[in-house]
C-alpha positions as CSV (number, residue, x, y, z in Angstrom):
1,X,64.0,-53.9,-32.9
2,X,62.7,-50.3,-33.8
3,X,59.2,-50.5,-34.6
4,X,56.8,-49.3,-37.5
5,X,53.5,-48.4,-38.2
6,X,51.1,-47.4,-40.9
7,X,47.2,-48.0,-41.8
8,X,45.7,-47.7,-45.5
9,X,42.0,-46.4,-46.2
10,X,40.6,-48.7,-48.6
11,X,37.5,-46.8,-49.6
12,X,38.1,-48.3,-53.1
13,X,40.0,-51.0,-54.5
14,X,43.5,-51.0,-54.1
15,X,45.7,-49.8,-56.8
16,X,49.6,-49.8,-58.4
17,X,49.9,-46.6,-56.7
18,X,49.4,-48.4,-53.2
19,X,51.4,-51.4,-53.8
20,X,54.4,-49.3,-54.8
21,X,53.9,-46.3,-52.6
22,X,52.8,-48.7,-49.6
23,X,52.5,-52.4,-49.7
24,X,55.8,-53.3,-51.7
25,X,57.9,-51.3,-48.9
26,X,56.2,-52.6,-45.9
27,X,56.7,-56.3,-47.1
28,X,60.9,-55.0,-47.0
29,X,59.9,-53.6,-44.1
30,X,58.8,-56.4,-41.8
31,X,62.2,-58.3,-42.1
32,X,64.0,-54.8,-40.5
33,X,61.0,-53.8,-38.4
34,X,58.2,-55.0,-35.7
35,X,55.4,-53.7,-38.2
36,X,52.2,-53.1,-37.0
37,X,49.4,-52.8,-40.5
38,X,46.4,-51.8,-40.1
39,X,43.3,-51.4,-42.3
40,X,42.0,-47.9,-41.0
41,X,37.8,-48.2,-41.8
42,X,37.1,-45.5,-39.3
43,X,38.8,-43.2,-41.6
44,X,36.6,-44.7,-44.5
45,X,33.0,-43.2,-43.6
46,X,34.1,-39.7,-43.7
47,X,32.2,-39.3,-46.3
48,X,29.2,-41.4,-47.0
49,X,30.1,-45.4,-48.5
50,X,27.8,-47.9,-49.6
51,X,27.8,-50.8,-46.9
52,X,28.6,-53.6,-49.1
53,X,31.1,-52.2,-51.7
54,X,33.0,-51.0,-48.3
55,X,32.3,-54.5,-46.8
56,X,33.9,-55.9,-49.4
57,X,37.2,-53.4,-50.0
58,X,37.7,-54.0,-46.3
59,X,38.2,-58.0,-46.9
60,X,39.8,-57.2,-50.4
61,X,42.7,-54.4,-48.6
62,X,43.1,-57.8,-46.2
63,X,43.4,-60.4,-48.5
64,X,45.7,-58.2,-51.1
65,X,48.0,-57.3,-47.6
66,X,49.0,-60.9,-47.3
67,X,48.7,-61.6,-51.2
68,X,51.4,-58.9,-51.8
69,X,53.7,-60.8,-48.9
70,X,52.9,-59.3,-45.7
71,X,53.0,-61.9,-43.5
72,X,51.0,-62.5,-40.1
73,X,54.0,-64.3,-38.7
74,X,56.2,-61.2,-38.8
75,X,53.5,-58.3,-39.1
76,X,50.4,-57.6,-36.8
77,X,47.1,-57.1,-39.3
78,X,44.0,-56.2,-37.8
79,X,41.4,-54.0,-38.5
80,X,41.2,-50.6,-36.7
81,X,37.6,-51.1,-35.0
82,X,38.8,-54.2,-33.6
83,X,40.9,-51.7,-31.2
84,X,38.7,-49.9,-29.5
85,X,41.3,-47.3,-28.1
86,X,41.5,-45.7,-31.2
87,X,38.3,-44.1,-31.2
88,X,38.4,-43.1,-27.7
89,X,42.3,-41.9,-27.8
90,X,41.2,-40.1,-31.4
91,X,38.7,-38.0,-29.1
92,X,41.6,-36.9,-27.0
93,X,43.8,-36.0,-29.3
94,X,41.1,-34.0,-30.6
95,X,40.8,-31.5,-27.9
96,X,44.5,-31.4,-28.0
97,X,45.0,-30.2,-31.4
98,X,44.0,-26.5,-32.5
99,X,41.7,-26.2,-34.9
100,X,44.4,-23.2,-36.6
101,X,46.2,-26.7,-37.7
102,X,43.2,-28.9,-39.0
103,X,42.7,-26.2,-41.5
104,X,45.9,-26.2,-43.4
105,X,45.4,-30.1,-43.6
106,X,45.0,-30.4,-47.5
107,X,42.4,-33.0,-47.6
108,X,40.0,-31.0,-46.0
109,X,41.2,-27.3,-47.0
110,X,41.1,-28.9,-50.6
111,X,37.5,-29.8,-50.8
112,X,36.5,-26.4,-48.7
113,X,38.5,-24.9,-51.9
114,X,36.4,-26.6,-54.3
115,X,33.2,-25.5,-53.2
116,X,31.9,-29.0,-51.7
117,X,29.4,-29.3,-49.6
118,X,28.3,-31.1,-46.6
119,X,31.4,-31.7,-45.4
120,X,31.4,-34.0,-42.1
121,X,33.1,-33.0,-39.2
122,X,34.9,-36.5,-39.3
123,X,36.3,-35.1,-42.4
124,X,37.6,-31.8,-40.4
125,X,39.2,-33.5,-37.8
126,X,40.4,-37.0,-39.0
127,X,44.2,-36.2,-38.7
128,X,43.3,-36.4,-34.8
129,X,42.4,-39.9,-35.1
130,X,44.9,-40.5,-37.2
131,X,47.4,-39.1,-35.0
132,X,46.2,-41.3,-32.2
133,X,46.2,-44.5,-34.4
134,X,50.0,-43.8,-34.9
135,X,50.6,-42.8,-31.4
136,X,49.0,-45.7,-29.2
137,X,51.7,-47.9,-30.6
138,X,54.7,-45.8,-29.8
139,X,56.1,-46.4,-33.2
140,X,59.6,-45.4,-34.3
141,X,58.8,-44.8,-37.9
142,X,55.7,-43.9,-40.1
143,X,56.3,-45.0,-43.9
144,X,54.0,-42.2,-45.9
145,X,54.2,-40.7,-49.3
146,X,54.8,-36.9,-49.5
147,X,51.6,-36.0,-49.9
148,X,50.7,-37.6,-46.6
149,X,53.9,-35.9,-44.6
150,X,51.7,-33.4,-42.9
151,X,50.0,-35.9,-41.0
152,X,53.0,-37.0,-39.5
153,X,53.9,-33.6,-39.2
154,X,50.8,-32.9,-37.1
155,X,51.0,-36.0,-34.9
156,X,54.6,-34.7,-34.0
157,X,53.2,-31.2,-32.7
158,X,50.8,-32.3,-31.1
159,X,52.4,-35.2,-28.8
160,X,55.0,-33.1,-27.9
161,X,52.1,-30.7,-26.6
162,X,50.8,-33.2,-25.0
163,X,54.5,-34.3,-23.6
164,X,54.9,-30.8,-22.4
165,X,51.4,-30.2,-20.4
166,X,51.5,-33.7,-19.0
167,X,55.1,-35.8,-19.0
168,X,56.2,-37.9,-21.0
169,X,53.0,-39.8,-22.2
170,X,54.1,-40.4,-26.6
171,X,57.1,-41.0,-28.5
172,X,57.6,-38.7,-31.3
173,X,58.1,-40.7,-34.5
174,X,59.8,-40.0,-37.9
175,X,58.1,-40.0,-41.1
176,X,60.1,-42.5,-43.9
177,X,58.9,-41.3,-47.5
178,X,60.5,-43.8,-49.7
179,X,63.0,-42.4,-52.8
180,X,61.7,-44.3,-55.7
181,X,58.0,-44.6,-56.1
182,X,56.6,-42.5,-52.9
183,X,53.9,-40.7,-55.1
184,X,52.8,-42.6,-58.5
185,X,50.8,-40.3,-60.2
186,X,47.5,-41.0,-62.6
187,X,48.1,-42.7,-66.1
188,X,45.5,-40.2,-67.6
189,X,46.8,-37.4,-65.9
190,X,50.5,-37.4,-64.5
191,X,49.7,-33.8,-62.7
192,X,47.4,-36.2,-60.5
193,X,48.1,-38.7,-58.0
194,X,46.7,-42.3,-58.8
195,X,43.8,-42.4,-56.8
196,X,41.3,-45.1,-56.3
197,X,38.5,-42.3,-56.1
198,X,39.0,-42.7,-60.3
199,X,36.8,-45.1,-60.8
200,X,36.6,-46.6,-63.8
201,X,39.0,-44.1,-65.0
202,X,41.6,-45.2,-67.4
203,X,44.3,-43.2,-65.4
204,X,44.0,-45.8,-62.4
205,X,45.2,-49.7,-62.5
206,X,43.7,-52.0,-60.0
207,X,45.2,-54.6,-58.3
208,X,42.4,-57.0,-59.3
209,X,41.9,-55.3,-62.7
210,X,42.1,-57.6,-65.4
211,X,45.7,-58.2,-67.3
212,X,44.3,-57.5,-70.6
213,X,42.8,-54.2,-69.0
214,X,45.7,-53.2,-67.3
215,X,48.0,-53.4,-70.4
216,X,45.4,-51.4,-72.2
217,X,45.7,-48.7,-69.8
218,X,49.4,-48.5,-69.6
219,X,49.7,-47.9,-73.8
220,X,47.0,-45.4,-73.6
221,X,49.3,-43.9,-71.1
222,X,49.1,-39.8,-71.7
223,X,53.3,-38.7,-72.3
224,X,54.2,-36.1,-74.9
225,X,55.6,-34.8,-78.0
226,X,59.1,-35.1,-77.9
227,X,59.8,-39.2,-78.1
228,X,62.5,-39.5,-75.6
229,X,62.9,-41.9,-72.6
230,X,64.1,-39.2,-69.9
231,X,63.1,-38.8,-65.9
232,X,62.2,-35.0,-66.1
233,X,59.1,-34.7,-64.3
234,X,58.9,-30.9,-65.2
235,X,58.6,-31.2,-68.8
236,X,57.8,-35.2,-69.2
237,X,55.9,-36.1,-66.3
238,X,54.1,-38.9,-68.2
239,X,57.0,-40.4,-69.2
240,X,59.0,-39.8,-66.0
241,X,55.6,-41.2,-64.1
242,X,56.1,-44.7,-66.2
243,X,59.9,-44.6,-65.7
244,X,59.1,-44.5,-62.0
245,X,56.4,-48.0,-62.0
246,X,59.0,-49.6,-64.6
247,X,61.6,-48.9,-62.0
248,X,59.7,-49.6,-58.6
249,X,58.8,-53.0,-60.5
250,X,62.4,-54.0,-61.5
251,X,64.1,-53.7,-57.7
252,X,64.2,-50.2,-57.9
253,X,66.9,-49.7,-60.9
254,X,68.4,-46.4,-61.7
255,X,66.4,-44.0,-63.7
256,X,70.1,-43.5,-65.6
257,X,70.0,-46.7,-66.8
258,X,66.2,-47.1,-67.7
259,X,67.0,-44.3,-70.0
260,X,70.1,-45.8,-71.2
261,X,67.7,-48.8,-72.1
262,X,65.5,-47.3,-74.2
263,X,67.9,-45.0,-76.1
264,X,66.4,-44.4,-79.5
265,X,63.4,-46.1,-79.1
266,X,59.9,-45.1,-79.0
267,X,57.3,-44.7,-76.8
268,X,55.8,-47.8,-78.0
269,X,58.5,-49.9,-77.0
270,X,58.9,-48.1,-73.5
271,X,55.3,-48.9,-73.0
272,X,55.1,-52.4,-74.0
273,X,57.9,-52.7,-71.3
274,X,56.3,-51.3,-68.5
275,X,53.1,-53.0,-69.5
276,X,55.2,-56.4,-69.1
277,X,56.5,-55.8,-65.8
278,X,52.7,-54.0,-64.5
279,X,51.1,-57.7,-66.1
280,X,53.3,-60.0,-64.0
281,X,53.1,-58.3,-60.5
282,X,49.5,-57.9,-61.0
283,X,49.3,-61.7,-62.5
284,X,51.5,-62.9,-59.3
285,X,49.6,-60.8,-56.8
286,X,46.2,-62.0,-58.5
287,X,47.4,-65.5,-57.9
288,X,48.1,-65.4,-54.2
289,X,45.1,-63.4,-53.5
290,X,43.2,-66.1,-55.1
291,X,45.1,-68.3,-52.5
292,X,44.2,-66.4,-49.9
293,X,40.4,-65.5,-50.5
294,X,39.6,-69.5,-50.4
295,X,41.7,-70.4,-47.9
296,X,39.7,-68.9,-44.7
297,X,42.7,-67.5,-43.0
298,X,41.9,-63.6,-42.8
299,X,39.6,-64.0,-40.1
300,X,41.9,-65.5,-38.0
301,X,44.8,-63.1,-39.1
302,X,42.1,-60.2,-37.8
303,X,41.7,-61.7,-34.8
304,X,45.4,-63.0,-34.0
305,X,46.4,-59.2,-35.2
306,X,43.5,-57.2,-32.8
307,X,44.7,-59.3,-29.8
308,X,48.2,-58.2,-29.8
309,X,47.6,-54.8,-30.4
310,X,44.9,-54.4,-27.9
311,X,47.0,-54.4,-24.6
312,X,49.3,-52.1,-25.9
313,X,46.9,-49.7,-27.0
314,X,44.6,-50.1,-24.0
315,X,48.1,-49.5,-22.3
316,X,48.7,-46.4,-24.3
317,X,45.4,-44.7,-23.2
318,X,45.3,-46.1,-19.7
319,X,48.8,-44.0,-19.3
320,X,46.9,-41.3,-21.6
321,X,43.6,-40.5,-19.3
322,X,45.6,-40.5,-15.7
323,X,48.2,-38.1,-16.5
324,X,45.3,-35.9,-17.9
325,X,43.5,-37.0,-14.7
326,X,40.2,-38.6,-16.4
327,X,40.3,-41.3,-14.3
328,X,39.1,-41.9,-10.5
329,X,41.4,-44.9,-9.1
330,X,41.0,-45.2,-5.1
């Protein structure tokens, strides 16, 4: 069985943009796939969090995992600190990858562009982590949205750098951007990706949010003039960015015959729709996680999920640091 990878930041709560970009695919995923998930908090202090909100989005990105059907019985969960090797590999990878290529990476070149300040140096260089979290598991595939197909991009180059100076030490793997859904965009704002760096913004539904909030948020939806159900993106990407939750939400059906659907009628009536279908994942999701949250498991799913990836990974970099001859062995 080919195997898979990916890791989500939860510096904020997670959002309908990460359970149709992320967690709805790798729940389809686990049944083709040996999936290795993991909750990436080395990533989070970038830039600076306050200890208990990110305390508690760490537990919450757990719970809502197995709440939105991962499950620890097919999928390894655990918590990147829990492997030490990715630190140490990240360091490696580092002084492998030029610093020509950390700044085209958009996170970083985008907030340069903006005139922030203090920008840490974990900030600069976290696609060298993030290339070693991917690359200690030797994983076939990487699910990512578009936006996040550089990173892949990047953890491609430089393994097969490394490959080159010192044998065959990584597999190379593939990025999978899913068609339908890969990049929901803000509610408020459909030039903007949903992003849980909102807020309290209107343009952003939570996982945990409230129903009655949620179906607020979807009829204040921003869309246009022109009253007509179409996927154009170009000239309606409000209404295209609602035809792609209504679809992702209803097994994926054909933009063609959304629109066919809702012929003739309204926005209103489009919106009550995808209001529906936002109201019962979130209510079924909010259910399980209440499950979850009171039944004491996610400490045990950490631990379970941190012991079978440590020997790989400790593997990975013992294999890593003696063809680069950092080790003394007599």
């Amino acid at each position: 069985m080919k195997r898979m990878l990916s890791g989500i930041k939860p510096t904020g709560q997670l959002h309908l943009g990460s359970y149709i970009g992320a967690l709805h695919h790798f729940v389809e995923y686990q049944d083709q796939y040996e999936m290795f998930a993991f909750i990436a908090n080395l990533h989070c202090i970038t830039v600076p969090q306050e200890p208990e909100q990110l305390k508690k989005n760490l537990y919450d990105c757990v719970a809502l995992y197995l709440a939105c059907g991962l499950d620890p019985n097919r999928a390894t969960i655990f918590l990147q600190t829990d492997v030490k090797e990715h630190a140490q590999l990240g360091y490696i990878m580092c002084c492998n990858t030029y610093m020509g290529e950390l700044n085209r990476m958009t996170q970083f070149k985008d907030k340069q562009a903006k005139g922030e300040k203090n920008l840490s140096g974990g900030l600069y260089t976290y696609p060298a982590l993030m290339a070693a979290d991917i690359l200690l598991y030797d994983p076939d595939y990487v699910p990512v949205g578009e936006d996040q197909k550089q990173h892949v991009e990047l953890t491609r180059d430089v393994a097969a750098r490394m490959n080159n100076r010192y044998g065959e030490l990584f597999k190379l793997p593939e990025p999978l951007i899913g068609k339908v859904g890969a990049r929901i965009m803000s509610l408020s704002d459909p030039t903007r990706k949903m992003s849980k760096s909102d807020g309290i913004n209107k343009g952003c539904i939570y996982l945990l949010d409230d129903l009655d909030a949620a179906r607020k948020k979807v009829m204040s939806a921003k869309t246009d003039s022109l009253n007509q159900i179409r996927f154009d993106p170009e000239n309606q990407p409000g209404v295209s960015n609602l035809i792609q939750i209504y679809s992702s939400l209803n097994n994926d059906r054909p933009y063609s015959a959304i629109e066919e659907e809702f012929a003739g009628k309204g926005y209103g009536d489009f919106k009550s729709a995808v209001a529906d279908s936002v109201c019962t994942t979130l209510e079924g999701i909010q259910k399980k996680y209440r499950e979850v949250t009171t039944s004491g498991m996610i400490e045990d799913v950490l631990q379970a999920g941190a012991a079978k990836a440590r020997p790989i990974a400790a593997a990975k970099l013992d294999l890593v640091q003696r063809a680069l001859g950092m080790e003394i062995h007599f």
